[in-house]
N, CA, C and O atoms as a Tinker XYZ file with bonds, in Angstrom:
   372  protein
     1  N   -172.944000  -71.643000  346.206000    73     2
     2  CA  -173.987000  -71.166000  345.343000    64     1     3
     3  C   -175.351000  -71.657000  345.827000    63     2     4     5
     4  O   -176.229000  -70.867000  346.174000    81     3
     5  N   -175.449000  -72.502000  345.834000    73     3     6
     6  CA  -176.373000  -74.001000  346.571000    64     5     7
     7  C   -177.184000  -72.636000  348.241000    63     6     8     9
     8  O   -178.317000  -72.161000  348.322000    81     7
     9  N   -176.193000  -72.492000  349.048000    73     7    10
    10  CA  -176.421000  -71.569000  349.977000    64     9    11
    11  C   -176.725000  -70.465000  350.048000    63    10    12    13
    12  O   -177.274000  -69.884000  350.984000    81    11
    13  N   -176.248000  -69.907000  348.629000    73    11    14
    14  CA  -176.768000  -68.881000  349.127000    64    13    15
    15  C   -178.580000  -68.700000  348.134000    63    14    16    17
    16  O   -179.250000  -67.677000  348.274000    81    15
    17  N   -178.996000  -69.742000  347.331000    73    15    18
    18  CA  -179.768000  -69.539000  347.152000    64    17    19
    19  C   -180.658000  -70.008000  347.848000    63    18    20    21
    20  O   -181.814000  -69.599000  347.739000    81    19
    21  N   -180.252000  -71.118000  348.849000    73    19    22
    22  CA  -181.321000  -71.068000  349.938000    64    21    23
    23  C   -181.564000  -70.269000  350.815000    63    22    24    25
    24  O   -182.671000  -70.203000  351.350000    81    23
    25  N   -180.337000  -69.344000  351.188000    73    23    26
    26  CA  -180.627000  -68.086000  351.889000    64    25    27
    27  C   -181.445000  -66.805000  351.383000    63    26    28    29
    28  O   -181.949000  -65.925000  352.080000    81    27
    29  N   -181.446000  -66.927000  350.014000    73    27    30
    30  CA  -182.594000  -65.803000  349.637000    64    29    31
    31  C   -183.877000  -66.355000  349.464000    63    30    32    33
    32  O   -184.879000  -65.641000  349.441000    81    31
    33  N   -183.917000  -67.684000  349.330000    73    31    34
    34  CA  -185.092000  -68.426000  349.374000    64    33    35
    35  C   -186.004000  -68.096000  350.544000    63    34    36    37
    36  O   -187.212000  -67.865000  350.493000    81    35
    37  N   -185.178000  -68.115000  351.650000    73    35    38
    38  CA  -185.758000  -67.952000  352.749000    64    37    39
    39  C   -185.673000  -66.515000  353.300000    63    38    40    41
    40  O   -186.278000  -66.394000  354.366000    81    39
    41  N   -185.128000  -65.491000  352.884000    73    39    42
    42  CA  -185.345000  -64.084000  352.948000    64    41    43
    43  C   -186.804000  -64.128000  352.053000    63    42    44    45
    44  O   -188.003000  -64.134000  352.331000    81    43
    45  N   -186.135000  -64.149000  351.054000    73    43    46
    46  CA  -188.185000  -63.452000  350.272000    64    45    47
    47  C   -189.425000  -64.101000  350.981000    63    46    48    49
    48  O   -190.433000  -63.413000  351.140000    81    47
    49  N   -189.366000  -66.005000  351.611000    73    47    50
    50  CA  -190.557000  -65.885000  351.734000    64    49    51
    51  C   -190.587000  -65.136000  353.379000    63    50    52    53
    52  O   -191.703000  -64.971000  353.872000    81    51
    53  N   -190.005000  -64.932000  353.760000    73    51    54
    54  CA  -189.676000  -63.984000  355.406000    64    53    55
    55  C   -190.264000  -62.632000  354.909000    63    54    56    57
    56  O   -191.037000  -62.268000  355.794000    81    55
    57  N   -190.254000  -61.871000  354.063000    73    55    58
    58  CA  -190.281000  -60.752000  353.571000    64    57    59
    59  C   -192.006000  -60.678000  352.591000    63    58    60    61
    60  O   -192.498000  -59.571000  352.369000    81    59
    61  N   -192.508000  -61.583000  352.257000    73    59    62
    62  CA  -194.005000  -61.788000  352.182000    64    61    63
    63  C   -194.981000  -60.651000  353.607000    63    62    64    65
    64  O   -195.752000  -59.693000  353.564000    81    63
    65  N   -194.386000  -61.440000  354.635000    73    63    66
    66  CA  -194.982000  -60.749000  355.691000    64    65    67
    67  C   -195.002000  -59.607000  356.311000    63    66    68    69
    68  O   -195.900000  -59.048000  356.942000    81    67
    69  N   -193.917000  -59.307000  356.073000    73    67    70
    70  CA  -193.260000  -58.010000  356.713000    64    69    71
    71  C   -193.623000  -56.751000  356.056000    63    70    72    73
    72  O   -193.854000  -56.716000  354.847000    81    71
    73  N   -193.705000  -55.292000  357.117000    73    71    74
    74  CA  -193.984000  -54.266000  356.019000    64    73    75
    75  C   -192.656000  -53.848000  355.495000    63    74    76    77
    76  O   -191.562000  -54.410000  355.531000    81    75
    77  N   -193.087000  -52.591000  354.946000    73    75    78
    78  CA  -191.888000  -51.889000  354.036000    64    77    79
    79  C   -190.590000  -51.326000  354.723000    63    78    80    81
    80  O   -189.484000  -51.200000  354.197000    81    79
    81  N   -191.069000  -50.920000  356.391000    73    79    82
    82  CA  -189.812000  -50.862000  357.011000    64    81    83
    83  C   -188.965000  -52.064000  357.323000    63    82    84    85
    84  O   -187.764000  -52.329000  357.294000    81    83
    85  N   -190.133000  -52.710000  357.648000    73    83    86
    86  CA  -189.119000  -54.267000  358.098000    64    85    87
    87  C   -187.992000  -55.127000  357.034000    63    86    88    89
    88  O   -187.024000  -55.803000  357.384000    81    87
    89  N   -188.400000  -54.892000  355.869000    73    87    90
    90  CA  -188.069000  -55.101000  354.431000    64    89    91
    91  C   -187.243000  -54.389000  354.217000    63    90    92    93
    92  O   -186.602000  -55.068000  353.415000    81    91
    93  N   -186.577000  -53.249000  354.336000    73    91    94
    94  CA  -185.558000  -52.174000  354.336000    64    93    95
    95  C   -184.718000  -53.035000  355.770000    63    94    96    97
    96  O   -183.548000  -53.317000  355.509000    81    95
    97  N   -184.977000  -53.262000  356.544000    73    95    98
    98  CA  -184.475000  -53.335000  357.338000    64    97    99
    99  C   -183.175000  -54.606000  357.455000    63    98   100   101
   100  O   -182.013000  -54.774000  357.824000    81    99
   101  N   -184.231000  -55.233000  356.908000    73    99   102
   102  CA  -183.766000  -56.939000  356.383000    64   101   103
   103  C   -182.708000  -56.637000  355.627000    63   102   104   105
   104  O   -181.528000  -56.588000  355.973000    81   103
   105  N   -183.234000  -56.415000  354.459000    73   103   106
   106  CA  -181.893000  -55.869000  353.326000    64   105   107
   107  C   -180.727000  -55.414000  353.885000    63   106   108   109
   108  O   -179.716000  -56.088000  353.688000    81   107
   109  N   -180.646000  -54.329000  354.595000    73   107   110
   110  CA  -179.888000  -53.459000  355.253000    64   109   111
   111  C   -178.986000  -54.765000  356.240000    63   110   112   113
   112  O   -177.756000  -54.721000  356.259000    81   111
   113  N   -179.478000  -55.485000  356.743000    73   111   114
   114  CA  -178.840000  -56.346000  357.337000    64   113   115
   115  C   -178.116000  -57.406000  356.798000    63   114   116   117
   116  O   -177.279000  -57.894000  357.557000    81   115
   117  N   -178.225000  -57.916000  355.622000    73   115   118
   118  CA  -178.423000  -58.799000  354.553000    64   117   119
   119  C   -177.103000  -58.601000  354.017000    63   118   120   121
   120  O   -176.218000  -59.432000  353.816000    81   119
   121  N   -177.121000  -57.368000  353.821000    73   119   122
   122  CA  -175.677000  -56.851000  352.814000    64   121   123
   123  C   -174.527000  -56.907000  354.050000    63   122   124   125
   124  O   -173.383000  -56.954000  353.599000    81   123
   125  N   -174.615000  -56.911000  355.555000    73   123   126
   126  CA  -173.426000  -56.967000  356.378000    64   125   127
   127  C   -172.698000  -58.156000  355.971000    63   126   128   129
   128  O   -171.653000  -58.333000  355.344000    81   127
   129  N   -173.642000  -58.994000  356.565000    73   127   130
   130  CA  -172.803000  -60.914000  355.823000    64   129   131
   131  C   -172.825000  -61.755000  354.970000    63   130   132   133
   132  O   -172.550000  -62.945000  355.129000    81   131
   133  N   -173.350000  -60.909000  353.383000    73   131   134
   134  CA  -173.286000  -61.994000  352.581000    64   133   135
   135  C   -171.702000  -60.939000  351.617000    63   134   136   137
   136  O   -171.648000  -59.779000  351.209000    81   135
   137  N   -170.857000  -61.884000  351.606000    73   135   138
   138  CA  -169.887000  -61.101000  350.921000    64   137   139
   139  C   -169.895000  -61.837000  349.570000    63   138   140   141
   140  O   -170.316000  -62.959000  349.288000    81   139
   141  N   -169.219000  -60.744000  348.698000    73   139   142
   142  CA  -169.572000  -60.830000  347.157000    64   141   143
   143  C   -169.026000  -59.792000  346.309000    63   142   144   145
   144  O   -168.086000  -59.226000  346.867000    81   143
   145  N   -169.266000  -59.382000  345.250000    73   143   146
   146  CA  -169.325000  -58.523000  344.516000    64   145   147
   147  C   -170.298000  -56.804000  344.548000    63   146   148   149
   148  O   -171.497000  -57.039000  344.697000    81   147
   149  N   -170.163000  -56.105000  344.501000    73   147   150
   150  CA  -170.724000  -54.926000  345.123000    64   149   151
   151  C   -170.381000  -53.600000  344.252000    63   150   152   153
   152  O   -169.246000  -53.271000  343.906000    81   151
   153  N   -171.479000  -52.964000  343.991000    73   151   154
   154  CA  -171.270000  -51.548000  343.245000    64   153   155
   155  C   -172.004000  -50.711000  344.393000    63   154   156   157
   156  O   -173.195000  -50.818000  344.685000    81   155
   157  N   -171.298000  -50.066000  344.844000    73   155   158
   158  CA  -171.771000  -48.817000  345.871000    64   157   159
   159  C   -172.214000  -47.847000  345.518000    63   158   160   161
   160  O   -171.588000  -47.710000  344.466000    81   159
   161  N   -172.928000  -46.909000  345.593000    73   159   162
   162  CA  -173.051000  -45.802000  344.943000    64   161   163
   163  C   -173.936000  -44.481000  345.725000    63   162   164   165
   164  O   -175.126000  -44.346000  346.013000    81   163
   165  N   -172.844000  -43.694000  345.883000    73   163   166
   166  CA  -173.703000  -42.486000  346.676000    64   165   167
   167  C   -174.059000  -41.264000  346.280000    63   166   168   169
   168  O   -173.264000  -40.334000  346.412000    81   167
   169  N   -174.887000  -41.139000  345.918000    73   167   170
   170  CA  -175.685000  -39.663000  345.204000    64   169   171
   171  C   -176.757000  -38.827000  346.220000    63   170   172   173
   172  O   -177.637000  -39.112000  347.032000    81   171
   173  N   -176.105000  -37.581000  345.641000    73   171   174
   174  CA  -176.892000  -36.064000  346.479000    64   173   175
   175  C   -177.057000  -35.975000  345.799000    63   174   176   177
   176  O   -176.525000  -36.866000  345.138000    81   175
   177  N   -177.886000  -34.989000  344.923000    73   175   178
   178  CA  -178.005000  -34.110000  344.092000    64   177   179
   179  C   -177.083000  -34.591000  342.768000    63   178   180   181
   180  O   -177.155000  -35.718000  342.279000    81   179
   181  N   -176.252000  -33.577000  342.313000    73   179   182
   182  CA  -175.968000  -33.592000  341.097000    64   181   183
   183  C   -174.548000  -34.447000  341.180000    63   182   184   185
   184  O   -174.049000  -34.844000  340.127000    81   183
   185  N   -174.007000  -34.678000  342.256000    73   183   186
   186  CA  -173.057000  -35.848000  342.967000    64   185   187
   187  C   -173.242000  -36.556000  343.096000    63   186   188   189
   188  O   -174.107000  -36.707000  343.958000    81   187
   189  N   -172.652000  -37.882000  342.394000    73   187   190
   190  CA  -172.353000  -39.029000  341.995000    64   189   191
   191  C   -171.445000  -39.656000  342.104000    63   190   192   193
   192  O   -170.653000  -39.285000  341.237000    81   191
   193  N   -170.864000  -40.768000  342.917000    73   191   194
   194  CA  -169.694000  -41.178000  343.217000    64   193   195
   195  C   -169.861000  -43.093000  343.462000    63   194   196   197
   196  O   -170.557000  -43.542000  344.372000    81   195
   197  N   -169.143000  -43.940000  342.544000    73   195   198
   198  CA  -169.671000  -45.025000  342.929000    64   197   199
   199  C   -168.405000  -45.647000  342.997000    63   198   200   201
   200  O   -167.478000  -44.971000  342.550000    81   199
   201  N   -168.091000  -46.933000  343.510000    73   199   202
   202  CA  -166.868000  -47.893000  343.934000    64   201   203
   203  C   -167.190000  -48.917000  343.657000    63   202   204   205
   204  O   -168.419000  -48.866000  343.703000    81   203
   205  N   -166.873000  -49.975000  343.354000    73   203   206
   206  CA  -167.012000  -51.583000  343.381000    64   205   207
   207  C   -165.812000  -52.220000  344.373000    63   206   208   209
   208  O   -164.582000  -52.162000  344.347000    81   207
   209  N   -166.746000  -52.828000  345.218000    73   207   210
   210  CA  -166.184000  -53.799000  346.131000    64   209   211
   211  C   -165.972000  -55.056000  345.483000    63   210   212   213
   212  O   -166.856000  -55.425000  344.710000    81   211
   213  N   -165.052000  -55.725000  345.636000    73   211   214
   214  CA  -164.630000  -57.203000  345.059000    64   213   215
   215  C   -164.423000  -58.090000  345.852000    63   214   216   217
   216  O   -163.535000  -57.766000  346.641000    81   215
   217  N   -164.856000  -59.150000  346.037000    73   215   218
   218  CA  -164.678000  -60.351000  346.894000    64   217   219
   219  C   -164.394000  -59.913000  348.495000    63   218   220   221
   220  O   -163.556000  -60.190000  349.354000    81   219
   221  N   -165.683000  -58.996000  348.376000    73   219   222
   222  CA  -165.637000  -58.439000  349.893000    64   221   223
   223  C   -167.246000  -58.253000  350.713000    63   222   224   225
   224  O   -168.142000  -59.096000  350.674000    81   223
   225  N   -167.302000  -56.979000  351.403000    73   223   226
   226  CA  -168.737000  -57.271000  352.039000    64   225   227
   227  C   -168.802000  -55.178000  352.905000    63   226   228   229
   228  O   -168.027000  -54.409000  353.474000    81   227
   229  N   -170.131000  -55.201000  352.478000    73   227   230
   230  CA  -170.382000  -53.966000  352.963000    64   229   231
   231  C   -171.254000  -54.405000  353.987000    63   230   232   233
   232  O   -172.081000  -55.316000  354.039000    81   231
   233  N   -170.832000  -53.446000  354.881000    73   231   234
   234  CA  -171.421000  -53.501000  356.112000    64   233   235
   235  C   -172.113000  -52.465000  356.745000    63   234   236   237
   236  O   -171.578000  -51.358000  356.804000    81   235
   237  N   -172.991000  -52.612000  357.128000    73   235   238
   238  CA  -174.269000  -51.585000  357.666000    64   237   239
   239  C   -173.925000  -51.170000  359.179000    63   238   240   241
   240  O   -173.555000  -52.128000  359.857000    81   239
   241  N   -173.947000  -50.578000  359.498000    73   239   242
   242  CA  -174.162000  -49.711000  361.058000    64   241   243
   243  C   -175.521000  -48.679000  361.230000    63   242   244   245
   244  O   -175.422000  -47.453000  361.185000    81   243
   245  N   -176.800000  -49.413000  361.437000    73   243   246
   246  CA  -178.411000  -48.625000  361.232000    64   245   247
   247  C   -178.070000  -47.431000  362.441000    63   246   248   249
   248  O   -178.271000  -46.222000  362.323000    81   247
   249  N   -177.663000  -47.936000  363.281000    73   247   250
   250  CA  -178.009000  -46.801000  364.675000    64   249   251
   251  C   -177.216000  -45.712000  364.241000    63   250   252   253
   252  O   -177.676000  -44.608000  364.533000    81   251
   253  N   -176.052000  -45.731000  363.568000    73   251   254
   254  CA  -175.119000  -44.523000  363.344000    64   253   255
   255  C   -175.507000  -43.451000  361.851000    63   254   256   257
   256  O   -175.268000  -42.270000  361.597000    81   255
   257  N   -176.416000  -44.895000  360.874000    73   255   258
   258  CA  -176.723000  -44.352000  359.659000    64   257   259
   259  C   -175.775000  -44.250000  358.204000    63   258   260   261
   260  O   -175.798000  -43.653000  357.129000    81   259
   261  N   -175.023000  -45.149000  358.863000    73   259   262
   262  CA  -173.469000  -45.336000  357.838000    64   261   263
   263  C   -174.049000  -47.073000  357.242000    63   262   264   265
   264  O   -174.819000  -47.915000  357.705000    81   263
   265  N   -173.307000  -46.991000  356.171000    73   263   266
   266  CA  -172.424000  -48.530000  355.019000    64   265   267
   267  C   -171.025000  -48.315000  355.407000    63   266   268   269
   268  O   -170.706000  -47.128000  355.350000    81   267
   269  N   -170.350000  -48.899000  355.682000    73   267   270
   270  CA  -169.174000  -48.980000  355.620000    64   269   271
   271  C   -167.955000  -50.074000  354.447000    63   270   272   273
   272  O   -168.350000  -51.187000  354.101000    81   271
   273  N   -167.346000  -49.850000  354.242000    73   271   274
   274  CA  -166.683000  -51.162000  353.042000    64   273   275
   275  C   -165.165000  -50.619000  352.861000    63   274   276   277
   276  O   -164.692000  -49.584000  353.329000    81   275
   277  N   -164.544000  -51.579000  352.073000    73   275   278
   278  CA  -162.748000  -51.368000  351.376000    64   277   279
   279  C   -163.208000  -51.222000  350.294000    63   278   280   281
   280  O   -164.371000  -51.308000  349.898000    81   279
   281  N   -162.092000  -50.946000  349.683000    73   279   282
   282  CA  -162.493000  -50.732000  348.035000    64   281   283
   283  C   -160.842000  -50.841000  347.753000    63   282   284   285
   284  O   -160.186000  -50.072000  348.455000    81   283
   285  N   -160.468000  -51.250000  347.304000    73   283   286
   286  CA  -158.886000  -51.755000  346.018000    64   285   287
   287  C   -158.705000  -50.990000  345.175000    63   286   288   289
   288  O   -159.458000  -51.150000  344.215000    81   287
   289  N   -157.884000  -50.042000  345.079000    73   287   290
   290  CA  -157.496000  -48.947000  344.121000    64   289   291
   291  C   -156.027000  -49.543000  343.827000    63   290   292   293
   292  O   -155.132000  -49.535000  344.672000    81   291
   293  N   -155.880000  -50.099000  342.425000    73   291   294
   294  CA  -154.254000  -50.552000  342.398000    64   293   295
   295  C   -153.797000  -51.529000  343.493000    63   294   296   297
   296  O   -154.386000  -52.572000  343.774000    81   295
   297  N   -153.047000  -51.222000  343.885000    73   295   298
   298  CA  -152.166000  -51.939000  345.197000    64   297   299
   299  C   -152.967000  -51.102000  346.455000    63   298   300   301
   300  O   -153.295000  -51.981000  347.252000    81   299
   301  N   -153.375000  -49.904000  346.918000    73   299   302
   302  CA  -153.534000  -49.523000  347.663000    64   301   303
   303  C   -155.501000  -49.747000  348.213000    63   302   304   305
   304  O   -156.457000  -49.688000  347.439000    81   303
   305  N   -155.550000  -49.960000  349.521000    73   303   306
   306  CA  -157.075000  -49.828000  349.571000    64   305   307
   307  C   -157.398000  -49.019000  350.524000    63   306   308   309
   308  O   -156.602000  -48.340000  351.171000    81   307
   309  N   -158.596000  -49.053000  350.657000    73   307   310
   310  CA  -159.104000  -47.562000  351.117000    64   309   311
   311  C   -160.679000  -47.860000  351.526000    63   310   312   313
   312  O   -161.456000  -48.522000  350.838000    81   311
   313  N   -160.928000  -47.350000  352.550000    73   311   314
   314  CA  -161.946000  -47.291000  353.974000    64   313   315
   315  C   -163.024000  -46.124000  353.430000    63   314   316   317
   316  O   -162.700000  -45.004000  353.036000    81   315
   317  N   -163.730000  -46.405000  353.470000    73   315   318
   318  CA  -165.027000  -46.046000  353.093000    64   317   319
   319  C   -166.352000  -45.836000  353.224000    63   318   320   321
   320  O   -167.182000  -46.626000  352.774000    81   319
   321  N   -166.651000  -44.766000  353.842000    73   319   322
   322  CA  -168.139000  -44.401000  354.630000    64   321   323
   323  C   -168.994000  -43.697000  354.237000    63   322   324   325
   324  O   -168.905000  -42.493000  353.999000    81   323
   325  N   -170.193000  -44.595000  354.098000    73   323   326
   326  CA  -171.558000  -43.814000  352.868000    64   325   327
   327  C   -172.593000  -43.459000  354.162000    63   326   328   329
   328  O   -172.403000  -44.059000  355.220000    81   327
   329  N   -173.261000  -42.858000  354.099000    73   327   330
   330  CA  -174.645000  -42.523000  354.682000    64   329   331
   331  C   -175.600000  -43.147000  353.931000    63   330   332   333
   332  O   -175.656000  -42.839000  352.740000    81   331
   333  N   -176.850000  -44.471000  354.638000    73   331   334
   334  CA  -177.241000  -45.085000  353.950000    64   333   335
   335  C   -178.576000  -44.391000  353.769000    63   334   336   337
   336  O   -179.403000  -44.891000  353.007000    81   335
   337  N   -178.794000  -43.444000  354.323000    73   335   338
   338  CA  -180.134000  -42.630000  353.079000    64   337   339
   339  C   -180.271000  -42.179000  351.615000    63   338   340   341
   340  O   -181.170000  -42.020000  350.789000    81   339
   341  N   -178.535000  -42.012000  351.727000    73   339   342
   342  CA  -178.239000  -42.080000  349.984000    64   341   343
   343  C   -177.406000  -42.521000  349.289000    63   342   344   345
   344  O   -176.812000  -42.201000  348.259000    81   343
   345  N   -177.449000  -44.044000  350.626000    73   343   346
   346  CA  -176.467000  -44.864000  349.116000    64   345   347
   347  C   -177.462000  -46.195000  348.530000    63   346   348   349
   348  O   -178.422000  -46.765000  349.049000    81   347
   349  N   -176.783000  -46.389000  347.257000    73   347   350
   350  CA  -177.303000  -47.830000  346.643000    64   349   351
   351  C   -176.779000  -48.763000  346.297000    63   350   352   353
   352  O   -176.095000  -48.640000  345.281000    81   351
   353  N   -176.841000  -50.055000  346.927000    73   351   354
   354  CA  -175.898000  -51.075000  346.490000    64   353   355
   355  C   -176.757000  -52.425000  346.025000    63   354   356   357
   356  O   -177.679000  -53.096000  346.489000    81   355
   357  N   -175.641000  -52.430000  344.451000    73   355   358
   358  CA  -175.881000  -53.547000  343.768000    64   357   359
   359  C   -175.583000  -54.848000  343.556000    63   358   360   361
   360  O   -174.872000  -54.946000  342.556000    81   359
   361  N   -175.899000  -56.256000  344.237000    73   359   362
   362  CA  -174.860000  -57.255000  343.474000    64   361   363
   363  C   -174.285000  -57.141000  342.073000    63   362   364   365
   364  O   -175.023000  -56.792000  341.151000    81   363
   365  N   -173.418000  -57.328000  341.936000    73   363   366
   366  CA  -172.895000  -57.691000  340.944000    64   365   367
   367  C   -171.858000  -58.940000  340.058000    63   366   368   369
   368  O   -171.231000  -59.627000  340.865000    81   367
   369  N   -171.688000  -59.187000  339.088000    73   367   370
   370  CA  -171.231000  -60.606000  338.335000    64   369   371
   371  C   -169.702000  -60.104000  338.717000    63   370   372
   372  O   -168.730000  -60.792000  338.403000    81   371
């Protein structure tokens, strides 16, 4: 706990400086290795589709334009690829 609030400690004041791409960028990187709790969520238009990741970690691929993650359905899990122009991900408790 201790860690990881020194790790956002030191993201925001890193992120003072930086512009708005660099700041997207960060984030985007941010969510590969901090694993946790996670609500995914990918919306077009009137499509809406969201997952919660659990004691896991979404992972970014910028050059390809994908999130990637598992997701736990019952006993079975399942592989999962968002396009990150329209997805949104939340920590969660």
């Amino acid at each position: 706990m201790i860690a990881r609030l020194m790790l956002l400690l030191c993201l925001s004041s890193l992120l003072g400086g930086c512009t708005e791409e660099q700041q997207n960028r960060l984030n985007r990187l941010g969510v590969t290795w901090l694993e946790g709790n996670y609500r995914v969520t990918y919306a077009d238009g009137e499509h809406v589709k969201s997952w919660e990741v659990r004691d896991g970690k979404v992972t970014s691929e910028p050059e390809k334009g994908y999130y990637f993650f598992w997701v736990k359905e019952g006993k079975k899990s399942y592989y999962v690829q968002t396009p990150i122009a329209r997805t949104y991900i939340e920590e969660i408790p």
